[in-house]
C-alpha positions in Angstrom: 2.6 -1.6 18.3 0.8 -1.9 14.7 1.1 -5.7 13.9 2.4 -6.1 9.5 1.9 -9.0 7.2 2.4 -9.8 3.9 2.5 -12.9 1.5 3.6 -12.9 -2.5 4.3 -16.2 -4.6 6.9 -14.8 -7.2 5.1 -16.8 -10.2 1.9 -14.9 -9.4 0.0 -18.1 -8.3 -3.2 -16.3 -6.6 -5.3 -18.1 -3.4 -7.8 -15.9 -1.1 -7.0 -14.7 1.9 -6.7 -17.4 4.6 -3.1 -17.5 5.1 -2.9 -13.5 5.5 -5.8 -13.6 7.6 -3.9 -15.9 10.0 -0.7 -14.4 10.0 -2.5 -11.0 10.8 -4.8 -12.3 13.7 -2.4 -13.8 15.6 -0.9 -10.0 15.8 -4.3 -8.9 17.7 -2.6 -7.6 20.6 -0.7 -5.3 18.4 -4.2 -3.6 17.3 -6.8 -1.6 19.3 -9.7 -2.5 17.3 -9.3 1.1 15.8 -8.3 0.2 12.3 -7.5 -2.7 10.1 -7.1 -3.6 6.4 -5.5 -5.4 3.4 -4.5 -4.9 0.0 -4.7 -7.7 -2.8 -2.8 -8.0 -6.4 -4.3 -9.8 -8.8 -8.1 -9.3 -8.1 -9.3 -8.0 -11.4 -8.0 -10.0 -14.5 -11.4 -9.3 -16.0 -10.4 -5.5 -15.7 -6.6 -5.5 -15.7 -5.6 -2.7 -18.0 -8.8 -0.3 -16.1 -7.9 1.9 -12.9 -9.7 -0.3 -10.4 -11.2 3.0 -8.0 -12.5 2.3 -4.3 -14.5 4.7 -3.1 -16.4 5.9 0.3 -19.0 7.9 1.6 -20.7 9.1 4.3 -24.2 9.8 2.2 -25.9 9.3 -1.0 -25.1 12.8 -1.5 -21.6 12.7 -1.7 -21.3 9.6 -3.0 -23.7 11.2 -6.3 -21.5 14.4 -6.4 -18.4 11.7 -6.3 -19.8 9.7 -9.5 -20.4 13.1 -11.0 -17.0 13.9 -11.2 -15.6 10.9 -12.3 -17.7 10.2 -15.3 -17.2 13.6 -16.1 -13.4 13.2 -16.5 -13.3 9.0 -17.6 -15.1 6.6 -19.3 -16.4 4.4 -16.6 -16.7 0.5 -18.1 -18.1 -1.1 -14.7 -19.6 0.0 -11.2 -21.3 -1.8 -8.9 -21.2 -1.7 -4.9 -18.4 -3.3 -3.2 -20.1 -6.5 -1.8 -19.9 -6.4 2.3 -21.1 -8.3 5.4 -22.8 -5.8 7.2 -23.8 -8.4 10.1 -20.4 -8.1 10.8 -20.1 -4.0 11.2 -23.4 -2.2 10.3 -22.5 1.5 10.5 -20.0 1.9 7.6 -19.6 4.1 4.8 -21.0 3.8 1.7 -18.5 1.3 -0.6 -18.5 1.5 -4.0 -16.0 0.3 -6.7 -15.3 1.7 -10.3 -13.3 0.0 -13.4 -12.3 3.2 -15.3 -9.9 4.6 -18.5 -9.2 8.6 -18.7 -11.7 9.8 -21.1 -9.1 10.7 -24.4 -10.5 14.1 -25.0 -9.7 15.1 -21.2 -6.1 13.4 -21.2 -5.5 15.5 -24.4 -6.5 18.9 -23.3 -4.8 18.5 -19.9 -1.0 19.2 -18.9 -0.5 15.2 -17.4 2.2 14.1 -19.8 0.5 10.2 -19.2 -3.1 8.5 -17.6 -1.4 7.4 -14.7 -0.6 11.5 -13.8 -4.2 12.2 -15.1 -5.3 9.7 -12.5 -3.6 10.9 -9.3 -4.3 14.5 -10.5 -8.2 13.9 -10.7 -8.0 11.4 -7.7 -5.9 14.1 -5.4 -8.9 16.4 -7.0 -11.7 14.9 -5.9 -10.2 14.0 -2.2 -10.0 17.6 -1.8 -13.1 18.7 -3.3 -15.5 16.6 -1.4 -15.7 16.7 2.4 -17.6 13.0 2.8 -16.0 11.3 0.2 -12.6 10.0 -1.0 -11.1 7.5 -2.9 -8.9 5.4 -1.1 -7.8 2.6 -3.9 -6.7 3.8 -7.1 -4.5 0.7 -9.0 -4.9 -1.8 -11.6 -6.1 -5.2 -11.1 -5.9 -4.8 -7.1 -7.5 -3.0 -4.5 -7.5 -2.0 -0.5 -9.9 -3.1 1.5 -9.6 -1.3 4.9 -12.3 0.1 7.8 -12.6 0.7 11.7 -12.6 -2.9 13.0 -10.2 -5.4 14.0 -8.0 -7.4 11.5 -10.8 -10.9 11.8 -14.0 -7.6 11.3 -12.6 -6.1 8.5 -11.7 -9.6 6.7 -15.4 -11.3 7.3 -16.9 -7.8 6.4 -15.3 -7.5 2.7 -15.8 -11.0 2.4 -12.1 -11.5 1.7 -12.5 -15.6 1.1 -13.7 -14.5 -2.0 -10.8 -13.0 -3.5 -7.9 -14.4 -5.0 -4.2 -12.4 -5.3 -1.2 -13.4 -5.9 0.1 -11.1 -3.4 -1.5 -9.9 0.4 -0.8 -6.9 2.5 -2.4 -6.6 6.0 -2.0 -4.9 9.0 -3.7 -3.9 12.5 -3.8 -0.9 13.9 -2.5 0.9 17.1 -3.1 4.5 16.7 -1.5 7.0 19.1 -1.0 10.2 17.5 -4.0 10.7 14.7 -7.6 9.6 15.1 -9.4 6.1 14.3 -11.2 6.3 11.0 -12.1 4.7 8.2 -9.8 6.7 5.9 -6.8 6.6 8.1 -7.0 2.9 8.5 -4.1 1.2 6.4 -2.9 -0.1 3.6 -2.6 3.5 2.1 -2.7 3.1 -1.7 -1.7 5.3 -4.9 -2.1 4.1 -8.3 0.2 0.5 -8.0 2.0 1.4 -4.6 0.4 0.3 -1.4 2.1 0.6 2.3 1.7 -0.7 6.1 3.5 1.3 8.5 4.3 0.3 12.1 5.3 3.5 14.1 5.6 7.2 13.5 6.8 9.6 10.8 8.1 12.9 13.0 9.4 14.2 9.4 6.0 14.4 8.2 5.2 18.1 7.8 8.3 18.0 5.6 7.8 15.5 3.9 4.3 16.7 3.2 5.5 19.9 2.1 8.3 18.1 -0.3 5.3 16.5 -1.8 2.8 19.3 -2.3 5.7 20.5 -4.7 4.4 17.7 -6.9 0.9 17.8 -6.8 0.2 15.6 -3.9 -2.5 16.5 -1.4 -2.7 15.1 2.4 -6.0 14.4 3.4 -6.0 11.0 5.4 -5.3 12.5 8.9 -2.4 10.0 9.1 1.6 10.5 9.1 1.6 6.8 6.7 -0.2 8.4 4.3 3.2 10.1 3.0 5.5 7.1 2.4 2.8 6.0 -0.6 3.1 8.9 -2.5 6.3 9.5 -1.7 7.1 5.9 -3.4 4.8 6.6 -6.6 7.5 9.7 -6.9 10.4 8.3 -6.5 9.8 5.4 -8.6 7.2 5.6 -11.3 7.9 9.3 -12.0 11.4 10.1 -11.1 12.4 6.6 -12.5 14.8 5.4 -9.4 15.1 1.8 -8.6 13.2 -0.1 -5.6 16.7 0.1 -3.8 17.6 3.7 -4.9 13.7 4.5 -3.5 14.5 2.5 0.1 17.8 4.5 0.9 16.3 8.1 0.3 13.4 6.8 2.6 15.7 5.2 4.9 19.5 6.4 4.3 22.5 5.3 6.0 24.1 8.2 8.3 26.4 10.4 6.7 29.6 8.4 8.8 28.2 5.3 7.5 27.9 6.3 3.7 31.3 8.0 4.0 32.8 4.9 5.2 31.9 2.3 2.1 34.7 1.9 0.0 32.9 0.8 -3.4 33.0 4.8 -4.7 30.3 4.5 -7.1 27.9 2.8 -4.6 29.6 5.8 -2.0 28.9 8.8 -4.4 25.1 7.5 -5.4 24.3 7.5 -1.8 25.5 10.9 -0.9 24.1 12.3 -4.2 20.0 10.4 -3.4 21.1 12.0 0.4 21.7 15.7 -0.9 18.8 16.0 -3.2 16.4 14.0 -2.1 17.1 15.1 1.5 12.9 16.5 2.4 11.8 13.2 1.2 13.9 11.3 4.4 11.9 9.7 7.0 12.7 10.3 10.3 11.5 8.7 13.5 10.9 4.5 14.2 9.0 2.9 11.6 9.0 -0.5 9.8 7.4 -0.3 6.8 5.8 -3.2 3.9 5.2 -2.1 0.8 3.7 -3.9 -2.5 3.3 -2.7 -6.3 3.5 -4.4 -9.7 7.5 -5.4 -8.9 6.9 -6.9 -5.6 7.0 -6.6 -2.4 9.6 -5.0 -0.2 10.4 -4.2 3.5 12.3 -0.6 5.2 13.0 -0.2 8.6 14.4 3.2 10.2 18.6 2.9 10.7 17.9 2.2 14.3 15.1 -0.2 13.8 12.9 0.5 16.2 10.2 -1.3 15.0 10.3 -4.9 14.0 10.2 -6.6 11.2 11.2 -10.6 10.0 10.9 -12.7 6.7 10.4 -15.7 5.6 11.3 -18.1 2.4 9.4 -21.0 0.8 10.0 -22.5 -2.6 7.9 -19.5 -4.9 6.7 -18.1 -1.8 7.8 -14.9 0.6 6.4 -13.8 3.8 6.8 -10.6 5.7 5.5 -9.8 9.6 6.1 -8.0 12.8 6.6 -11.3 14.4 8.0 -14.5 13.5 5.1 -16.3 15.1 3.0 -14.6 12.3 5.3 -16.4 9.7 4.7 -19.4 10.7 0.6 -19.2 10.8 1.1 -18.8 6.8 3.6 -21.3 6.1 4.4 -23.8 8.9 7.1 -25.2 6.4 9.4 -22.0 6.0 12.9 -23.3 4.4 14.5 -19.8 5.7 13.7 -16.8 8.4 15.8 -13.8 8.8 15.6 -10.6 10.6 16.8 -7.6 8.4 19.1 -5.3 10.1 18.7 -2.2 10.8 17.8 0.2 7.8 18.4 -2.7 5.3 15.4 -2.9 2.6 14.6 -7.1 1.7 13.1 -6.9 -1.5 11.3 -9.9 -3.5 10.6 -9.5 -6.7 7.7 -11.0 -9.4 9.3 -13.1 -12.2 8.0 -11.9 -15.6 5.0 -12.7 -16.7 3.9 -15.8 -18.5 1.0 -17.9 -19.8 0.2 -18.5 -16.3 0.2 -15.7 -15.3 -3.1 -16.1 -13.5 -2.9 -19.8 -12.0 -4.9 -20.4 -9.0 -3.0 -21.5 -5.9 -4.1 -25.2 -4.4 -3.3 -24.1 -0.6 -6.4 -23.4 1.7 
């Protein structure tokens, strides 16, 4: 039922929110009111090269103890609340936002072979040290903005207009089998990657075994939370490509890989099958994902849950429903519907002088 959208212009071109907004509210039937949220790229130029933290809390308390820790283990160049619209929802957590760099001294003494390990280690850390706090946005120059509302509350309420990204993930949420909260509201985030999900991951107690191997600790209540850390794994530390990452998330069956003829593109799919086989998800699921590449889209091999996209000039557009398409760009040139278990990725063109234009659409 959860309603998915997602917009990226390819020359990072960045504009506010509007056209995500629209493309998510017109989903609101696919949402109980019990969670919404977005992710933006592209937020932060000021603070591009910091780890841009999001943070909440139930109490002062925590919130203190939270600061505590991470001053304690990096240097901590900004901090300030993160602004909100609390006409629109007035009991919410306490929302606070820090620009920080691992201090040296730390990184050097500890065991993280980079700051990007030292960040998910301290991160993972403090999520399980703290009972009423938790850091829920952990990347550069973006940040997830997500809460117990619907799609229309939780936009007005981090006063989203005020933003500009050069890509936008959104999504409404249904939830069935794990509780309405403000932590297990989506986008789920880790360090760059940042996922919707529409559906259910039955493999989850595997797959958040497989992970706890690594380092990574479950603590969102939520089966999504997986596929994020699961694609910060498979990517930035075991080095596999976006399309290597999307067929050990979502591999063909066994008769289907067997069959190809190409026997390089054969052998590489049976070899990311056999040993990356706990890291598979099972069950129906569409899910969107964004990071410093781009943007892409899996679906489960029977597709089960929907998912279309869109094409415009420098522009791409992902949704649950091709109405939702066409609220952000009434001018599509193209619209397909993936098949079953086949990723569409879109990637950013390297960077240039422009790299932070401002986009003239409203």
């Amino acid at each position: 039922m959860c309603g998915i959208a997602g917009l990226i212009n390819q020359k990072r071109i960045r504009e506010n929110g509007k056209r995500i907004k629209k493309g998510i509210i017109l989903q609101n039937d696919r949402g109980s009111g019990l969670g919404a949220g977005f992710a933006a790229y592209g937020i932060y130029p000021e603070f591009a090269d910091l780890y841009a933290l999001h943070l909440m809390s139930a109490d002062a308390q925590s919130l203190a103890e939270a600061q505590k820790i991470l001053e304690e283990h990096f240097f901590v160049h900004a901090a300030e609340d993160i602004p909100v619209w609390e006409h629109i929802i007035a009991e919410h957590p306490l929302l606070r936002r820090y620009f920080v760099e691992p201090r040296s001294y730390r990184l050097a003494q500890s065991v993280c072979e980079n700051a990007d390990d030292y960040t998910i280690e301290k991160v993972m850390a403090l999520n399980s040290t703290l009972e009423h706090a938790f850091i829920f946005s952990s990347g550069k120059n973006m940040g997830v903005f997500k809460g117990v509302g619907t799609p229309q509350d939780i936009y007005d309420f981090y006063c989203l207009d005020n933003y500009k990204a050069y890509c936008w993930l959104a999504h409404n949420r249904f939830p069935t089998n794990t509780p309405g909260w403000w932590g297990g509201a989506h986008p789920f985030n880790l360090l760059s990657y940042s996922i919707v999900h529409n559906g259910e991951i039955s493999s989850y107690g595997i797959n958040q075994r497989y992970l706890e191997g690594f380092g990574y600790a479950c603590r969102m209540q939520t089966d999504s939370e997986v596929v994020a850390y699961l694609l910060d794994l498979l990517i930035r530390r075991h080095r596999l490509s976006i399309e290597e990452a999307t067929h050990v998330l979502a591999p063909p069956y066994w008769s289907s890989a067997e069959g190809i003829t190409e026997g390089t593109v054969r052998d590489n799919l049976v070899a990311l099958k056999i040993i990356y086989e706990s890291a598979m998800l099972n069950g129906p699921f569409a899910i969107l994902a964004a990071c410093t590449e781009g943007l892409f889209s899996i679906t489960d091999n029977t597709k089960l849950r929907p998912m279309t996209v869109g094409h415009a000039g420098d522009y791409s557009y992902f949704a649950s429903e091709v109405s939702a398409l066409y609220e952000m760009d009434e001018n599509l040139l193209t619209v397909t519907t993936p098949r079953a278990g086949q990723p569409c990725i879109v990637r950013l063109e390297a960077e240039a002088a422009s790299h932070y234009a401002e986009a003239a659409v409203q």
